[in-house]
C-alpha positions as CSV (number, residue, x, y, z in Angstrom):
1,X,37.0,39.0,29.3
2,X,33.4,38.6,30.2
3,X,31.3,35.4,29.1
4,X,29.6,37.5,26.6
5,X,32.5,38.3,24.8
6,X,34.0,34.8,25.3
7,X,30.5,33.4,23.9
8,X,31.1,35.5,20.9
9,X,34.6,34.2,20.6
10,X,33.5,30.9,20.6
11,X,30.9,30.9,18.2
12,X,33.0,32.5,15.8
13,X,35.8,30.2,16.2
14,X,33.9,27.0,16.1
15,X,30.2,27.9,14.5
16,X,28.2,27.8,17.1
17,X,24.9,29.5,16.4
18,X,22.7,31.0,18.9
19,X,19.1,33.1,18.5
20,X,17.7,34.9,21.7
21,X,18.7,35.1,25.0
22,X,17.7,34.5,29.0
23,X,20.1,35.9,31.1
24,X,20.8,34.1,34.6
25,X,23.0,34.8,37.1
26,X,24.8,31.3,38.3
27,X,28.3,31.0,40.3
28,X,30.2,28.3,38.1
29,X,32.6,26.6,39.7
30,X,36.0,27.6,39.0
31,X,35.0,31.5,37.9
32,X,33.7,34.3,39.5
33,X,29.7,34.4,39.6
34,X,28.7,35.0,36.0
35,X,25.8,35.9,34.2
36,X,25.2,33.2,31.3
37,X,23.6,33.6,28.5
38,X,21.1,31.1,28.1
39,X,19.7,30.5,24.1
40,X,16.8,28.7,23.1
41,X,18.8,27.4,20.1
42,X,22.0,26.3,18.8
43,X,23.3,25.0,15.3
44,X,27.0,23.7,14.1
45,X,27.4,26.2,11.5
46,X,26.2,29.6,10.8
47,X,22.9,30.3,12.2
48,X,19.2,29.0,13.4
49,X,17.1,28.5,10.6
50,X,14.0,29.4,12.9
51,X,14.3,32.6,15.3
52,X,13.3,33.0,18.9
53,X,9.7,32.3,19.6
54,X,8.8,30.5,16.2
55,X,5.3,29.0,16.1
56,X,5.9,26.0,14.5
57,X,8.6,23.8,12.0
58,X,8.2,24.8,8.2
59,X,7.7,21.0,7.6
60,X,4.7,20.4,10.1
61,X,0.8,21.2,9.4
62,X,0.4,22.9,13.0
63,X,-3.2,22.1,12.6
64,X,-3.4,18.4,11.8
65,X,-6.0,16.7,13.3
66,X,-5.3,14.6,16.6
67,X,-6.8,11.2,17.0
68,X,-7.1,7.7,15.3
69,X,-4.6,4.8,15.9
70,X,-1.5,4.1,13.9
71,X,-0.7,0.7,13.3
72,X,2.8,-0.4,12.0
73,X,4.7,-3.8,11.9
74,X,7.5,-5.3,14.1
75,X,9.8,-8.7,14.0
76,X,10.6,-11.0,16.9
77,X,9.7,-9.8,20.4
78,X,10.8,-7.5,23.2
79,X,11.5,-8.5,26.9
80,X,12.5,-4.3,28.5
81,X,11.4,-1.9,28.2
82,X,14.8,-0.1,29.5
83,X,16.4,0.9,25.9
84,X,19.2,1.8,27.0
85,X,21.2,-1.1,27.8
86,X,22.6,-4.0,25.8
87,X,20.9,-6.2,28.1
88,X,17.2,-7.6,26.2
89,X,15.6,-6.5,23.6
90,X,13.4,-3.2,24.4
91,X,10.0,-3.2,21.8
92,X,9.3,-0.8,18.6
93,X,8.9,2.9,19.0
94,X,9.9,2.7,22.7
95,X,11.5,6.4,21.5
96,X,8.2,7.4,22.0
97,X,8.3,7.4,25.7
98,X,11.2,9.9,26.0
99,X,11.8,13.6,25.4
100,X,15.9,14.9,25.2
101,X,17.0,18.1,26.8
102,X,16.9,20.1,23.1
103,X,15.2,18.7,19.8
104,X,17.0,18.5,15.9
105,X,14.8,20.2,13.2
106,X,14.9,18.1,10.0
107,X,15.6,20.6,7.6
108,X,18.8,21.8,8.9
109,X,22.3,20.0,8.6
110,X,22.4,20.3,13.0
111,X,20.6,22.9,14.6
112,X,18.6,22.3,18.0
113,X,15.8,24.4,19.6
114,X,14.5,23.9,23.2
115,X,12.0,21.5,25.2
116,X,13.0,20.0,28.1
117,X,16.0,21.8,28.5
118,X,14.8,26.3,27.2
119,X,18.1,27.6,27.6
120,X,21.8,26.3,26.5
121,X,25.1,28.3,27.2
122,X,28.7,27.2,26.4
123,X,30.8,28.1,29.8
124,X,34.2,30.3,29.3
125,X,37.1,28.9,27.3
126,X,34.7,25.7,26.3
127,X,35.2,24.2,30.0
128,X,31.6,23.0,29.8
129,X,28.2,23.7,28.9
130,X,25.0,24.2,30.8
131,X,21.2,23.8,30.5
132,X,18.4,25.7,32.2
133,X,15.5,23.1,32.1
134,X,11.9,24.2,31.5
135,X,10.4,24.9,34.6
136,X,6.7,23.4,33.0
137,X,8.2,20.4,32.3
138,X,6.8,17.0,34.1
139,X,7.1,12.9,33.6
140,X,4.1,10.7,32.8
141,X,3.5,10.6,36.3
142,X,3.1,14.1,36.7
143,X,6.4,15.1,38.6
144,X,8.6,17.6,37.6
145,X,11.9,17.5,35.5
146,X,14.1,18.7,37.2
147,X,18.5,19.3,37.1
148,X,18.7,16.4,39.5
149,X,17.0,14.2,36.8
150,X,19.1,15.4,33.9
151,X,22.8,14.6,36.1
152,X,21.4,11.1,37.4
153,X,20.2,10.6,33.4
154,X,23.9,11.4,32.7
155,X,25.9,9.2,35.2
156,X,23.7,6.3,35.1
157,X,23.4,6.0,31.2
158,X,27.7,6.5,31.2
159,X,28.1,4.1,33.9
160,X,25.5,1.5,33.3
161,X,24.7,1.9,29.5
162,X,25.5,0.4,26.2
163,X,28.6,1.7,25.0
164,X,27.9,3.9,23.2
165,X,27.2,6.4,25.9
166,X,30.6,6.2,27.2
167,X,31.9,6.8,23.6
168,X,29.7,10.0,23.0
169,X,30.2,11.2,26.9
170,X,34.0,10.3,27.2
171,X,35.3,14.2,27.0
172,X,33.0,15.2,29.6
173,X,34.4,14.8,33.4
174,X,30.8,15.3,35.4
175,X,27.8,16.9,35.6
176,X,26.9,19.3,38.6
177,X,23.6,20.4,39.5
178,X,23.6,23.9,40.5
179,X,20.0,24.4,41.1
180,X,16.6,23.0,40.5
181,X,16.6,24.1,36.9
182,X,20.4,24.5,36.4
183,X,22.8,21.9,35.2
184,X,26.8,21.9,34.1
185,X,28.9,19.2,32.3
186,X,32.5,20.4,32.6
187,X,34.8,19.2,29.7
188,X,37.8,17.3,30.6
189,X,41.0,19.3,30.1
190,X,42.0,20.2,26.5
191,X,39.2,19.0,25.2
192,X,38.9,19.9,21.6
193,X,35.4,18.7,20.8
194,X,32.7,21.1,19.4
195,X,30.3,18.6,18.7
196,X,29.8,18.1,22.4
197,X,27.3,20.6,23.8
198,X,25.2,19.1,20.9
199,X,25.7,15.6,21.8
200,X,24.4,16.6,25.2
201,X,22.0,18.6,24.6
202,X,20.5,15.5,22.5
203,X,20.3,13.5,26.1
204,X,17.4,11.6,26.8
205,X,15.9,11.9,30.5
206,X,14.9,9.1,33.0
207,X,13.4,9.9,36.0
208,X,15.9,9.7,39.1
209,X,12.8,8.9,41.5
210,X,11.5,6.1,39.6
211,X,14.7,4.3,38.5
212,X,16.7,4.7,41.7
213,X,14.9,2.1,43.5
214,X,15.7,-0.5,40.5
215,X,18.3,-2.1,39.1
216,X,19.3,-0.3,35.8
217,X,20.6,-3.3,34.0
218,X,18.2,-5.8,34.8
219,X,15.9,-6.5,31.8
220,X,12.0,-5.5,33.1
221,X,8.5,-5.7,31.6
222,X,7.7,-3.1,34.8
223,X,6.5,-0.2,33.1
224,X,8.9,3.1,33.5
225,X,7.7,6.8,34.5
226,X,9.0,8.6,30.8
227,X,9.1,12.3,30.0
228,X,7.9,11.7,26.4
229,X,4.7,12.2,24.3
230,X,3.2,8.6,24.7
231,X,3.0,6.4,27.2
232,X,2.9,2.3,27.3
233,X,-1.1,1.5,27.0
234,X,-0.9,-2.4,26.3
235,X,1.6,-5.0,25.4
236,X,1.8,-9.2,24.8
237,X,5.7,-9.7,24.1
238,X,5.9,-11.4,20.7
239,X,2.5,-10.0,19.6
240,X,2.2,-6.3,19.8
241,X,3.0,-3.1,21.7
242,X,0.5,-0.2,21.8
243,X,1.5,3.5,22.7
244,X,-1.5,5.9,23.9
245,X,-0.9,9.9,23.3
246,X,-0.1,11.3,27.0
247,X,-2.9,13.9,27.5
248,X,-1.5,15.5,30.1
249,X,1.9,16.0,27.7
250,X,3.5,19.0,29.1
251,X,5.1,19.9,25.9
252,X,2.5,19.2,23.1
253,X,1.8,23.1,23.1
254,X,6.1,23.9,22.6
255,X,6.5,25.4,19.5
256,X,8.8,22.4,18.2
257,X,6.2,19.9,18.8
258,X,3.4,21.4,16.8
259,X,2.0,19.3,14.1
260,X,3.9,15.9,15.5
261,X,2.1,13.1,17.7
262,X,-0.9,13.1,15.8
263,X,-2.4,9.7,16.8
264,X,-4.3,9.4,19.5
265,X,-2.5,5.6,20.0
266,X,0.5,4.0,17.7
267,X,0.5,0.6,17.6
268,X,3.3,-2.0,16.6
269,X,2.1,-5.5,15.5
270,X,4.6,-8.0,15.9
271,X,5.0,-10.8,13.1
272,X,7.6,-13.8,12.2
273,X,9.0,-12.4,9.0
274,X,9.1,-10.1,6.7
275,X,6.9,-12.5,3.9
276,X,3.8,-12.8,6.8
277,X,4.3,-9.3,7.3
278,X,3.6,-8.0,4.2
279,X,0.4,-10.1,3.3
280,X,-0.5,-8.6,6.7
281,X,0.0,-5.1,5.3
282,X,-2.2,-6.1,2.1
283,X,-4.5,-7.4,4.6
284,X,-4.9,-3.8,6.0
285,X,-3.4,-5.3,9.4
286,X,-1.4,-2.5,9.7
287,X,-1.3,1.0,7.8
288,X,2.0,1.8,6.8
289,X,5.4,-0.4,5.5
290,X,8.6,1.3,5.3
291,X,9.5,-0.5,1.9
292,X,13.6,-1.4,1.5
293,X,13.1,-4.1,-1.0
294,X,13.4,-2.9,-4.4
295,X,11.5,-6.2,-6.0
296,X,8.4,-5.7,-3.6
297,X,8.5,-1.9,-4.3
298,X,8.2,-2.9,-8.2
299,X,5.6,-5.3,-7.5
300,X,3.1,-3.0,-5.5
301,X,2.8,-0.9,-8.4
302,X,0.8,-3.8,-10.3
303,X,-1.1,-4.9,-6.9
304,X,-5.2,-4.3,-6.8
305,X,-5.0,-1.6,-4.2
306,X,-2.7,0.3,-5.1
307,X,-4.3,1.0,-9.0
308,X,-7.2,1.8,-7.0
309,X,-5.9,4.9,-4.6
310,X,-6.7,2.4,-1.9
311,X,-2.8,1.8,-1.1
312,X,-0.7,4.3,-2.5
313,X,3.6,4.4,-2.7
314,X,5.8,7.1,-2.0
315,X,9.1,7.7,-2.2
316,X,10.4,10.3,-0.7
317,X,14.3,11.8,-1.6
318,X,16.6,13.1,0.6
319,X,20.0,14.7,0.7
320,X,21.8,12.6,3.6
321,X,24.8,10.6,3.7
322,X,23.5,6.8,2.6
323,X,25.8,5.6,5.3
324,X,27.3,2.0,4.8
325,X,25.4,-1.3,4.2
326,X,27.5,-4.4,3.5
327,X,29.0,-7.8,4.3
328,X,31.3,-7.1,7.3
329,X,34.6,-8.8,7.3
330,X,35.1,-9.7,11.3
331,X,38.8,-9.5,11.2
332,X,38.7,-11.0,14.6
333,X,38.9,-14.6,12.4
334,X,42.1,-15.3,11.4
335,X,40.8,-16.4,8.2
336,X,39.8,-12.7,7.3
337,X,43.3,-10.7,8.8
338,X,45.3,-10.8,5.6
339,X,43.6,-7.8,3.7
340,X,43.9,-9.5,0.0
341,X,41.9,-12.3,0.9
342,X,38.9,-9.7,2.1
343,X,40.1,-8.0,-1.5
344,X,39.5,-11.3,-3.0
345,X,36.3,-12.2,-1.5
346,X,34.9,-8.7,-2.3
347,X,35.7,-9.6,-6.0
348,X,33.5,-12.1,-6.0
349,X,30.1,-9.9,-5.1
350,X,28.7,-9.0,-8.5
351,X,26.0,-6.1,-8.2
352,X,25.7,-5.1,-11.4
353,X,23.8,-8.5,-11.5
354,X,21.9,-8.4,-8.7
355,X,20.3,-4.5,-9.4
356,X,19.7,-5.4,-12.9
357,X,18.3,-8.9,-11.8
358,X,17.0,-8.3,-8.5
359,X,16.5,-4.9,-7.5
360,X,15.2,-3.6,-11.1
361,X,17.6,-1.2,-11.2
362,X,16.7,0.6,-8.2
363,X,19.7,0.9,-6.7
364,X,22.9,2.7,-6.7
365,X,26.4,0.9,-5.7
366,X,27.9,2.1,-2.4
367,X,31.4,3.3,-3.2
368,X,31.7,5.3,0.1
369,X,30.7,5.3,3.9
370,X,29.6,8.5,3.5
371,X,27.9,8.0,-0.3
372,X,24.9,10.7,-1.5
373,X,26.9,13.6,0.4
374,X,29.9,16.1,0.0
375,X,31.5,14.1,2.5
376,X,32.3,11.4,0.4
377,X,36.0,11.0,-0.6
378,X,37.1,12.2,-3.9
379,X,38.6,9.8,-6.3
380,X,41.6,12.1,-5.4
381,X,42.2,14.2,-2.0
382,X,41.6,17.4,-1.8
383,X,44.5,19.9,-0.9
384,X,42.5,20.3,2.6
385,X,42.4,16.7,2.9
386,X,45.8,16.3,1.9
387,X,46.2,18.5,4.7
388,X,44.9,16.2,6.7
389,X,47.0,13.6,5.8
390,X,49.8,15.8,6.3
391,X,48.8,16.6,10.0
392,X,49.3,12.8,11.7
393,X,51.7,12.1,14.1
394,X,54.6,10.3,12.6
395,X,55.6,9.6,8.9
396,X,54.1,6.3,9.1
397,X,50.5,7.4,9.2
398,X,51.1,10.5,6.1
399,X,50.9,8.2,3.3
400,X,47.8,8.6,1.8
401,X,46.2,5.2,0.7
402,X,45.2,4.1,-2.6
403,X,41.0,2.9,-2.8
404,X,41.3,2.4,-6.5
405,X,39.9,-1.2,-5.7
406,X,36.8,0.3,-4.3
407,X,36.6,2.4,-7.2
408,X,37.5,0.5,-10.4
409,X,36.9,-3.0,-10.0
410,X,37.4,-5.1,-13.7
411,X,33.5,-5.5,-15.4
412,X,33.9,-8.9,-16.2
413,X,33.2,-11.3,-13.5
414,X,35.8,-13.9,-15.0
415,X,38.1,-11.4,-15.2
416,X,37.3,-10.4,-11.3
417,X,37.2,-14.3,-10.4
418,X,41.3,-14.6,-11.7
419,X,42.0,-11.6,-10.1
420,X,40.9,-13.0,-7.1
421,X,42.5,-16.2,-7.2
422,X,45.8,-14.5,-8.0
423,X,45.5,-13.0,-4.3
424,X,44.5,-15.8,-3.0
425,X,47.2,-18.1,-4.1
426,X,49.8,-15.1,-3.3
427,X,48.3,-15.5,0.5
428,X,48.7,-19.6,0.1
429,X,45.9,-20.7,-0.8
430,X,45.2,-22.9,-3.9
431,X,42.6,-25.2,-5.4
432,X,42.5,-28.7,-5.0
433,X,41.4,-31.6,-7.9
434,X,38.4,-31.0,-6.4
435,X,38.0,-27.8,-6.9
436,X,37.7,-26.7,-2.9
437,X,40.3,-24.2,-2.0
438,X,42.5,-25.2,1.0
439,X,45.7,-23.6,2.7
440,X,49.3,-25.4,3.1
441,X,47.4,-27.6,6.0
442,X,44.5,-28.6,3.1
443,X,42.2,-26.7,5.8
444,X,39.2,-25.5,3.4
445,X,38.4,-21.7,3.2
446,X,34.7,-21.9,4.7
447,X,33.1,-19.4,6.9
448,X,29.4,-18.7,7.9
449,X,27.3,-15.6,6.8
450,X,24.8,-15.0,10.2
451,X,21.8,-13.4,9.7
452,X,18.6,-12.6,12.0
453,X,15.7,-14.8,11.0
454,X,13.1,-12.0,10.9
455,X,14.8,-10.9,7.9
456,X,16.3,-14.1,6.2
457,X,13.8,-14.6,3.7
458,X,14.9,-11.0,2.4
459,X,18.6,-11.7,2.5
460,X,18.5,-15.2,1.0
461,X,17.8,-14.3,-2.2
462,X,20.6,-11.9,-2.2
463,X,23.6,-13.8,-0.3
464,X,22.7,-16.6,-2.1
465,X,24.1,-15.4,-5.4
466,X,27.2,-14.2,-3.6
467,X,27.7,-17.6,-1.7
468,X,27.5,-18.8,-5.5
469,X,30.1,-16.8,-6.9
470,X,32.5,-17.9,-3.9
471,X,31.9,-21.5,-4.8
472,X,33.9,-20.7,-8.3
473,X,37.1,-19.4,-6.1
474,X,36.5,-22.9,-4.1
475,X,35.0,-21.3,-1.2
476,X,32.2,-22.7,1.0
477,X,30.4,-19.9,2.5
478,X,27.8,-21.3,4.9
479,X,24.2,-19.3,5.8
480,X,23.3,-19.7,8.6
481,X,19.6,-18.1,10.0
482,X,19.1,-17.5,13.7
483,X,16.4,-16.3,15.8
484,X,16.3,-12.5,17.1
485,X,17.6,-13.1,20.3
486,X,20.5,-15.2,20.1
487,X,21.5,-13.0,16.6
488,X,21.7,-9.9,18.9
489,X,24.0,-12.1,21.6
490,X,26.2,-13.1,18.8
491,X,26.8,-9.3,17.7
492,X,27.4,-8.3,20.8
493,X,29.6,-11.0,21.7
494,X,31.3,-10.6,18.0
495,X,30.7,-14.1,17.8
496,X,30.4,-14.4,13.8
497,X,32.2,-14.7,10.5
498,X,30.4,-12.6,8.3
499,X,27.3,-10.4,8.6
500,X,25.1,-7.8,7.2
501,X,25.6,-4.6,9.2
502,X,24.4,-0.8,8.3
503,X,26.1,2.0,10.0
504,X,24.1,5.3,9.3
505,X,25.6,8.8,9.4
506,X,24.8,12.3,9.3
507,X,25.9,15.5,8.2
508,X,27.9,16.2,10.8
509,X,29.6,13.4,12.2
510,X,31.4,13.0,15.3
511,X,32.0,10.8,18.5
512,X,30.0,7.9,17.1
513,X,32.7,7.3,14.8
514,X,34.8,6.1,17.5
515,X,32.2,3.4,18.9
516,X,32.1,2.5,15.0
517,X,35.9,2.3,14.0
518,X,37.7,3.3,17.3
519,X,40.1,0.5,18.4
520,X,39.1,0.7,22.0
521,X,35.7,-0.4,20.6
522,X,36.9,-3.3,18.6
523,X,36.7,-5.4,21.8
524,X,33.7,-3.5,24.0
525,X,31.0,-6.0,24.1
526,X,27.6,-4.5,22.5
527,X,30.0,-1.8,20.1
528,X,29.5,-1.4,16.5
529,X,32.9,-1.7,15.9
530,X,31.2,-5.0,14.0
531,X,34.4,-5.8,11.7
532,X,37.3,-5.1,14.8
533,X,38.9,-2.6,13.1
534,X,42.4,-1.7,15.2
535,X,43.9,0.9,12.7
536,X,46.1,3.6,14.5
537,X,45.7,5.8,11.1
538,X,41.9,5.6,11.4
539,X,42.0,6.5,15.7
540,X,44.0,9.3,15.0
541,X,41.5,10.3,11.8
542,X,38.8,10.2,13.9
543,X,40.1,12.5,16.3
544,X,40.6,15.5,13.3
545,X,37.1,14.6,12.9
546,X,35.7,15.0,16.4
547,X,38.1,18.5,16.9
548,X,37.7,19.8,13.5
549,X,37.0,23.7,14.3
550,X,35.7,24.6,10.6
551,X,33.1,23.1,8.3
552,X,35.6,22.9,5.8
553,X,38.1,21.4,8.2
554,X,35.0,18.8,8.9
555,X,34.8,17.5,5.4
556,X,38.2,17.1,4.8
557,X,38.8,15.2,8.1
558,X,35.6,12.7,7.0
559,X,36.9,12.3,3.4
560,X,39.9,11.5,5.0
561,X,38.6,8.9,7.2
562,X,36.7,7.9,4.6
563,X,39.7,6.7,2.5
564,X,41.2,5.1,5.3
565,X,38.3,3.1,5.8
566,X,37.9,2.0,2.0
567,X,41.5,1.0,1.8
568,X,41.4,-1.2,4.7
569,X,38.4,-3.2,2.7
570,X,36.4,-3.9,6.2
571,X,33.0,-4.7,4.3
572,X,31.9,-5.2,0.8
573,X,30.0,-2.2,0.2
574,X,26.3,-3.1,-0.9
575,X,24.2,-0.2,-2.4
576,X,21.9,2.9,-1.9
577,X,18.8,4.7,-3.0
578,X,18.6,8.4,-2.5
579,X,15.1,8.0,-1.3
580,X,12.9,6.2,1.3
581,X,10.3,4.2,0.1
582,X,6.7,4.2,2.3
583,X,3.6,2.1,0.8
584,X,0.8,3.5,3.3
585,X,-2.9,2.8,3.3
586,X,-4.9,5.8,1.9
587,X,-6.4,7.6,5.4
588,X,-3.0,8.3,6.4
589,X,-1.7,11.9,4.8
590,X,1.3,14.2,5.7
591,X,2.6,17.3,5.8
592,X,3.4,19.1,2.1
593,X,6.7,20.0,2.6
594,X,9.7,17.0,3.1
595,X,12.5,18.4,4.5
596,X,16.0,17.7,3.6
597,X,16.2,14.4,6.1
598,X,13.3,13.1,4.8
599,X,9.3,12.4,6.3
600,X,8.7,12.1,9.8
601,X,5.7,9.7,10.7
602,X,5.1,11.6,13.7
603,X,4.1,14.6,11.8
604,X,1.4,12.3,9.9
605,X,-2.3,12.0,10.6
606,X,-5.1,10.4,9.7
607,X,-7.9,12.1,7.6
């Protein structure tokens, strides 16, 4: 069969997309010299939204004006600039620095068009993929990007990384440069993974000349060669971090770069808290607030500025899964293992309160880790999901479970309250004359709720009624505030009781879902496997999700994992808006047209 016809196979099989063609002649290892078919796209499903040789995203004003400065608003400080590792922490908008091999347009559920990298092709019987990298393209210094850069980019972000890289990268076995402007990443054996040319292609690149003469996991203030749009200007750690527009940008011509990186310099101001931080905003400090408090949102609309056009509020929709915000149960504490005490404790968490009290009804209560999407789990399984279910390993793992708790929780808080004492006192624990709850030992039930200190004063006000409720069961539950350093040791470490933790997800999710929920990840030092999660039924759910072959077969697979996750009661699910709030200073303006995965600054300018 020839790789054209093989190409065709697989994109049929698993929904690869492609739109135009370069054909190059490469000898890949294992096969006869073959001519690959290199695309300038690729999407999950279906086809490209934008053909070969498009001039510009739908979404984008090709000719915005360039220049001005954007100024924005950061919390705590930064000491690396290497992102990539867990070891510091790197500053705001450090994403600016780097360009990946292929670029997601934000209108489409997963396609990808080409900047570094012009050209993908999938290799016979899915045994790899391969890139063809733009023969224009250059780092900030000037050099060129070359194959070499993309393979040491690969090995040294798997090897020397945060873990998630070694999550997302696990299925592939290496990556062989077979030219200047040709790379491979063979698949391990059997791999069954068709989200993983996409992954790749979504790789950031580091420069092999600059880094290989550093240590990779040493934390550095040094500034690093990147292959982004912006480069570092200025910095004072704890103060501010200023980007300046590269001029001599390879890519701001490409076609999926036009009408982005509009400001000549974007600037991040850095500030204590969130309270400083937004009389700096009124202040005209800085130009733009990303605004994820519902009571401040309400309160704008009556401020000066705004009722004069000076500062004006946006909020802009968008049709993406809310992911999960919540309390995280770390079932690492032996306090939290029995699942009817975290059934018990999430009794106690009264929203309806808090978005009638708090949030001005604003807010919609999170009932899913995959809420505002398709992929959300049906009160009942589907008969594809039930296929699902149907497809584990052993009889152990086919019983579907129950999330009726998530779902229909009693109204009344008393009645939630006795509910939740009744599975207390069926674990062993009871109330003492003085009203504390202890075990058999008269231990009490206390734990701590850790959060960063940039964002306390936000929090507070919310984990404050919760901590309240407890107190009726008898429970203590501490709050504890600590600065952004030593909160970011204790996650990584998992060295907390309770936090606040938001996992995001798209609409196609994939390998992330085992640094999330995986069980290898529950004790990998930096993972986001925050709540320790060890669930054979989940591991093997995430799997149908990762191999799914169908977007129909995808769905099911998530809905799927989505029960299991609700049933295990890992976090108390907190709450969603279908929109993102902005409240931006009136010389900033944007594009018309928001696209389903909402506004881009990038793409904004200033008049």
């Amino acid at each position: 069969m020839t790789l054209k016809s093989i190409l065709w196979k697989i994109k049929n099989i698993i929904g690869y997309g492609f739109i135009g063609a370069v054909f190059i002649s490469l000898a890949v290892a294992g096969y006869a010299t073959d001519t690959l078919q290199f695309h300038p796209s690729v999407t999950m499903r279906g086809e490209p939204k934008y053909p070969a040789g498009f001039s510009a995203f739908d979404y984008v004003n090709p000719q915005a004006p360039k220049g001005g400065i954007l100024k924005q608003s950061a919390f705590g400080s930064f000491d690396t600039f290497n992102p990539f590792t867990l070891n510091g922490i790197a500053p705001a908008g450090i994403g600016l620095m780097y360009d990946s091999l292929m670029k997601q347009s934000a209108d489409e559920a997963f396609s990808l068009y080409g900047l570094i990298a012009d050209g993908i092709a999938l290799l016979p019987q899915n045994k790899g993929v391969a890139f063809h990298i733009n023969t224009k393209a250059k780092f900030s210094d000037g050099t060129p990007i070359t194959a070499q850069d993309v393979a040491f980019t690969f090995h040294v972000l798997k090897e020397k990384g945060m873990p998630t890289y070694r999550y997302y990268y696990q299925d592939v076995a290496e990556a062989k440069v077979m030219d200047s402007q040709t790379v491979v990443f063979y698949f391990k054996d059997q791999t069954q993974n068709p989200e993983l040319p996409f992954i790749l292609s979504e790789l950031p690149v580091l420069s092999q000349k600059w880094w290989q003469s550093r240590d990779f996991t040493k934390t550095s203030l040094e500034i690093p060669v990147g292959s982004g749009p912006y480069v570092i200007d200025s910095f004072v750690p704890g103060r501010f971090v200023a980007y300046r527009r590269n001029p001599d940008y390879w890519a701001k011509d490409l076609n999926v770069n036009r009408g982005f990186y509009n400001f000549d310099e974007i600037r991040y101001e850095y500030y204590r808290d969130t309270t400083v931080a937004l009389e700096a905003f009124k202040a005209h400090a800085f130009d733009v607030r990303l605004e994820n408090e519902a009571k401040k949102w309400a309160q704008f609309q009556s401020e000066k500025d705004v009722r004069s056009g000076q500062i004006k509020m946006k909020a802009f929709e968008h049709h993406l899964p809310s992911g999960m915000q919540g309390y995280v149960f770390n079932l690492r504490r032996p306090i939290f293992r029995d699942k009817r005490v975290r059934e018990a404790i999430s009794l106690a968490f009264d929203f309806d309160w808090m978005n009638q009290n708090l949030f001005y009804g604003l807010y919609n209560r999170t009932t899913s880790f995959f809420d505002n999407s398709y992929l959300k789990s049906p009160d009942e399984p589907t008969l594809a999901e039930q296929a699902v279910w149907a497809s584990l390993p052993s009889e152990a793992m086919r019983k579907i479970p129950s999330i009726s708790f998530v779902r229909t929780a009693p109204e009344s808080m008393r009645v939630r309250l006795r509910k939740a004492l009744d599975l207390l006192e069926a674990v062993g624990w009871r109330v003492n004359q003085k009203g504390i709850l202890v075990d058999k030992n008269n231990q009490p039930f206390t734990f701590e709720i850790l959060l960063d200190s940039g964002s306390s004063a936000t929090w507070e006000r919310v984990v404050l009624p919760f901590a309240g409720q407890l107190k009726r069961l008898g429970i203590e539950a501490r709050i504890r505030s600590v600065d952004t350093i030593q909160y970011k040791n204790r996650l990584d470490s998992f060295d907390y009781d309770m936090i606040v933790a938001v996992w995001g997800q798209s609409l196609s999710p994939g390998n992330e879902q085992r640094y999330f929920w995986g069980s290898e990840s529950a004790h990998s030092h930096g993972s986001m496997n925050y709540s320790g999660i060890q669930n054979p039924v989940v591991d093997a759910l995430i799997e149908k999700v990762i191999e799914a072959p169908s977007a129909e077969q995808l769905t099911a697979a998530v809905q799927a994992l989505d029960r299991a996750l609700l049933s295990e009661v890992i976090v108390i699910p907190h709450w969603y808006s279908p929109a993102i709030r902005y409240v931006y200073w009136n010389e900033l303006t944007m594009p018309s047209v928001v696209p389903m995965k909402g506004t881009d600054i990038t793409t904004w300018w200033k008049k």
